[in-house]
VEXDREN-2710 file (C-alpha; in Angstrom, 1 decimal):
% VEXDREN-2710
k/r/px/py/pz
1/UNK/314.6/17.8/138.8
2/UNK/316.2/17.7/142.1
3/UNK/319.4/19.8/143.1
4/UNK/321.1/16.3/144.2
5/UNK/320.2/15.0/140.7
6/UNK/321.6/18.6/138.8
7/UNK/324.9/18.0/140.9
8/UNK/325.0/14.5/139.8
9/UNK/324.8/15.3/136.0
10/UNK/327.5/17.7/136.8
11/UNK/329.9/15.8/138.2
12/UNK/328.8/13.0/135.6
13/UNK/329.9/15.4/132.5
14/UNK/333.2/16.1/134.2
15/UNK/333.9/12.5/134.7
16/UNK/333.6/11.8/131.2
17/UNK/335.2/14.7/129.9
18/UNK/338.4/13.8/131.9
19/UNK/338.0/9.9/130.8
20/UNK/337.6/11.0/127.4
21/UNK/340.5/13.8/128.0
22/UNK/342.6/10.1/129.5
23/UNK/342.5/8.4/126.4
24/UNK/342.9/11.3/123.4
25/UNK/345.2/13.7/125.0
26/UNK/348.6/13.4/123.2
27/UNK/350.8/14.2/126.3
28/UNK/351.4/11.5/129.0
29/UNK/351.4/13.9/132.0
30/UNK/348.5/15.6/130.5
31/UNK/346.7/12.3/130.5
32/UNK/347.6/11.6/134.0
33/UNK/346.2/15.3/135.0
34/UNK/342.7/13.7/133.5
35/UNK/343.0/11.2/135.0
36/UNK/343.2/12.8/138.5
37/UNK/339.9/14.6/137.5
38/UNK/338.4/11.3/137.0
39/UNK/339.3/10.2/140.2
40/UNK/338.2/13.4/142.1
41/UNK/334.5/13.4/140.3
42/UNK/334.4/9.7/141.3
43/UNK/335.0/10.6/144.9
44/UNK/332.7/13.3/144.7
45/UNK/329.8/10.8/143.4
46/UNK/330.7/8.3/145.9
47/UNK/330.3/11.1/148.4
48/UNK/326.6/11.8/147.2
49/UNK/326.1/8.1/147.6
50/UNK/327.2/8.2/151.0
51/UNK/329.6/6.0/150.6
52/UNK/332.3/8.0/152.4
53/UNK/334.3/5.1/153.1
54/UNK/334.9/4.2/149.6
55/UNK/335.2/8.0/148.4
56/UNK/337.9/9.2/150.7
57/UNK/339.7/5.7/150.0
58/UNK/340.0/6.7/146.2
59/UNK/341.3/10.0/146.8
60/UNK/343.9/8.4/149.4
61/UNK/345.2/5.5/147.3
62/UNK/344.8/5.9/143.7
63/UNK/345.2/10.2/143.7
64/UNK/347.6/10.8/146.7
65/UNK/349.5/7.4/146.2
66/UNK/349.2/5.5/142.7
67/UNK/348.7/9.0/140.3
68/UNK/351.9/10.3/142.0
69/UNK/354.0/7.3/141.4
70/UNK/352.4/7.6/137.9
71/UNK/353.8/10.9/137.2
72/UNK/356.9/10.6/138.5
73/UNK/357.6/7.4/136.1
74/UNK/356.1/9.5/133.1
75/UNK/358.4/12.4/133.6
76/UNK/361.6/10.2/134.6
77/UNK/361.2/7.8/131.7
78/UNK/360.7/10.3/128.9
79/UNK/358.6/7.6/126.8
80/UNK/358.7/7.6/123.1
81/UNK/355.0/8.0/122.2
82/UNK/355.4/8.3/118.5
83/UNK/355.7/4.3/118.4
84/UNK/352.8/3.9/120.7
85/UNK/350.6/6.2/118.6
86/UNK/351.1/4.1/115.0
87/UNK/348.6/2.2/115.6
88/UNK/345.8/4.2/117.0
89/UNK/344.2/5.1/113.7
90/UNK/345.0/1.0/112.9
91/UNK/342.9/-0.3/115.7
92/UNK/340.2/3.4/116.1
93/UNK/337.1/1.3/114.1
94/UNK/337.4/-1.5/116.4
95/UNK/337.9/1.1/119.8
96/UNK/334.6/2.9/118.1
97/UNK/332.6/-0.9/118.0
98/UNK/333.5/-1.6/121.6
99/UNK/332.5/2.2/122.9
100/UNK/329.1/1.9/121.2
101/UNK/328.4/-1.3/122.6
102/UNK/329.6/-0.4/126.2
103/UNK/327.8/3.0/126.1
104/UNK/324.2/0.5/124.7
105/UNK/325.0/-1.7/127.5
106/UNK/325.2/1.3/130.3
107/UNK/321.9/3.0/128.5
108/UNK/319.9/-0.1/128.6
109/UNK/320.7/-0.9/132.6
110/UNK/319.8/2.6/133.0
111/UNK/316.3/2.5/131.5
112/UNK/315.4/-1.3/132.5
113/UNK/313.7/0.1/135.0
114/UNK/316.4/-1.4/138.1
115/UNK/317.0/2.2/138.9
116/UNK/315.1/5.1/140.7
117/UNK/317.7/8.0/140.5
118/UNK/314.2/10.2/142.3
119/UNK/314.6/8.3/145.5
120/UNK/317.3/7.8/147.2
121/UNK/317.6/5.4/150.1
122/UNK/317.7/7.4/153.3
123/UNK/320.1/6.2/156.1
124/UNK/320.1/6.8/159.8
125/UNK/322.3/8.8/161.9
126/UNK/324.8/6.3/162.9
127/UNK/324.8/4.6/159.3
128/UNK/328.0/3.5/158.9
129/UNK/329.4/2.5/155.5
130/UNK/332.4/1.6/156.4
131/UNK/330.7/-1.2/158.5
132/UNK/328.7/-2.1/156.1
133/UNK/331.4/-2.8/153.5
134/UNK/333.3/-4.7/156.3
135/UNK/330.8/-7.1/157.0
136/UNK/329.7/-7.8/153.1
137/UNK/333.2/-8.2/152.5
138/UNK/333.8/-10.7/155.3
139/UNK/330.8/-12.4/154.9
140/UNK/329.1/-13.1/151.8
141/UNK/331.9/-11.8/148.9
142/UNK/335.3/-13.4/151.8
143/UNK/336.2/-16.6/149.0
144/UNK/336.6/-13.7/145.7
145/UNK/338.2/-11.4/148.4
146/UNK/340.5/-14.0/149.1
147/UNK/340.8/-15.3/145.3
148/UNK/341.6/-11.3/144.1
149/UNK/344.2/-11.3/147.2
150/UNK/346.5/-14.4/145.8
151/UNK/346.0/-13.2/142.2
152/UNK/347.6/-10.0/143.0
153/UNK/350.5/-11.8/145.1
154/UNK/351.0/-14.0/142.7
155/UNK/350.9/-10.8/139.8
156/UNK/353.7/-9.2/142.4
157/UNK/355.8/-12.0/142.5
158/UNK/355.6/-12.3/138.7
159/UNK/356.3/-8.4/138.4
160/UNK/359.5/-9.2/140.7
161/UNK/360.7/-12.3/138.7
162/UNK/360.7/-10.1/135.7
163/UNK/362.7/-7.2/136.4
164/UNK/365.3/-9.5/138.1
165/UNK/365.8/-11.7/135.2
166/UNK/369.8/-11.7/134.4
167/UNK/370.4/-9.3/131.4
168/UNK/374.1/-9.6/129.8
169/UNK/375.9/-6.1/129.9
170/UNK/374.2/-5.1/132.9
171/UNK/376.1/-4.0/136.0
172/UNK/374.8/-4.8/139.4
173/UNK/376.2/-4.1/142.9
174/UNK/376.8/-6.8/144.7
175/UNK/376.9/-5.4/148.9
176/UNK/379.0/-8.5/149.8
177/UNK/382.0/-7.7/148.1
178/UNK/381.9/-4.0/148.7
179/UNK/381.6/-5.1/152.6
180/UNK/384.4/-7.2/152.6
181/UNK/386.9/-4.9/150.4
182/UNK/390.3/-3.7/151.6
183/UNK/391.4/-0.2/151.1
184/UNK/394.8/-1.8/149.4
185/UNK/392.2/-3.1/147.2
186/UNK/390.3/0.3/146.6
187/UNK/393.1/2.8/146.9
188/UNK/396.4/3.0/145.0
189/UNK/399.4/5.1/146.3
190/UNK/401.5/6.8/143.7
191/UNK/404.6/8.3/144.2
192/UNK/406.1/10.6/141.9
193/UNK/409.4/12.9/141.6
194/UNK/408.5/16.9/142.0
195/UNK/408.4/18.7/138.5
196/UNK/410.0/22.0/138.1
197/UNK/408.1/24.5/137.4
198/UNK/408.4/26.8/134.0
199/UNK/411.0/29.7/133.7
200/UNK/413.2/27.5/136.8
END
């Protein structure tokens, strides 16, 4: 066994220590934490694939940009997880079904035969995986890059459309009026006689 291979075992068990930490921990910002794991031993494998590109991209994006927004919504919102947990024992046989047949599928790719984790492909010098994605993206994969671009405008605009739908009791500022308000309007003057004070 190679020391490549050891490392990739290694960062393989953390990975699915921190997905399984993801789903069972009880605490949302705990979950979040694992989360973060995942995405570091993700990099890390990328990294040993020498894909650099994509690697330093999920650190970037989904650790230093999406986990933070994450975390800050958890902690703001205070969530109510005791509703969200009824039903986990409800719906755990049929969670247990799928994770069986997932982990099948992932063992029988793995020992078709498709994969030679003994021999890596060895790259030159000025391999560049960034330039390699770019071109396979533009070239051969450009209509579902396009097709995944419009779904997620159109999943945006949906998003936007749903938190501005009009709810009744709900205030909202409206920077017209406040621009065009007086201070007669704003500010009342009150005039009232001197009191005297105690023992006068």
């Amino acid at each position: 066994m190679t020391f490549e291979l050891i490392i990739f075992y290694i960062f393989s068990g953390i990975l699915v220590t921190g997905a399984l930490g993801v789903v069972l921990v009880r605490n949302p910002v705990y979950a979040a934490l694992f989360l973060i794991l995942s995405f570091f031993t993700s990099s890390a494998i990328w990294l040993m694939l020498e894909a650099e590109f994509l690697g330093i991209t999920l650190v970037l994006v989904y650790v230093g940009a999406v986990m933070v927004l994450f975390l800050f919504v958890i902690m703001m919102l205070d969530i109510n997880m005791d509703p969200l947990r009824e039903g986990f024992v409800k719906m755990m046989p049929f969670a247990a079904i799928v994770a069986i047949i997932f982990a099948g599928e992932i063992v029988l790719v793995m020992t078709s035969g498709s994969f030679d984790f003994n021999h890596a492909v060895a790259h030159a010098v000025d391999y560049s995986n960034t330039k390699e994605i770019g071109s396979k993206l533009y070239t051969e994969y450009v209509y579902p890059f396009e097709i995944a671009a419009v779904i997620l405008v159109v999943a945006i605009i949906a998003a936007i459309t749903l938190t501005l739908r009009r709810r009744e009791g709900v205030k909202h500022q409206v920077p017209a009026k406040q621009i065009r308000t007086r201070r007669n309007e704003r500010v009342r003057l009150v005039k009232m006689p001197a009191e005297k004070r105690v023992g006068e």
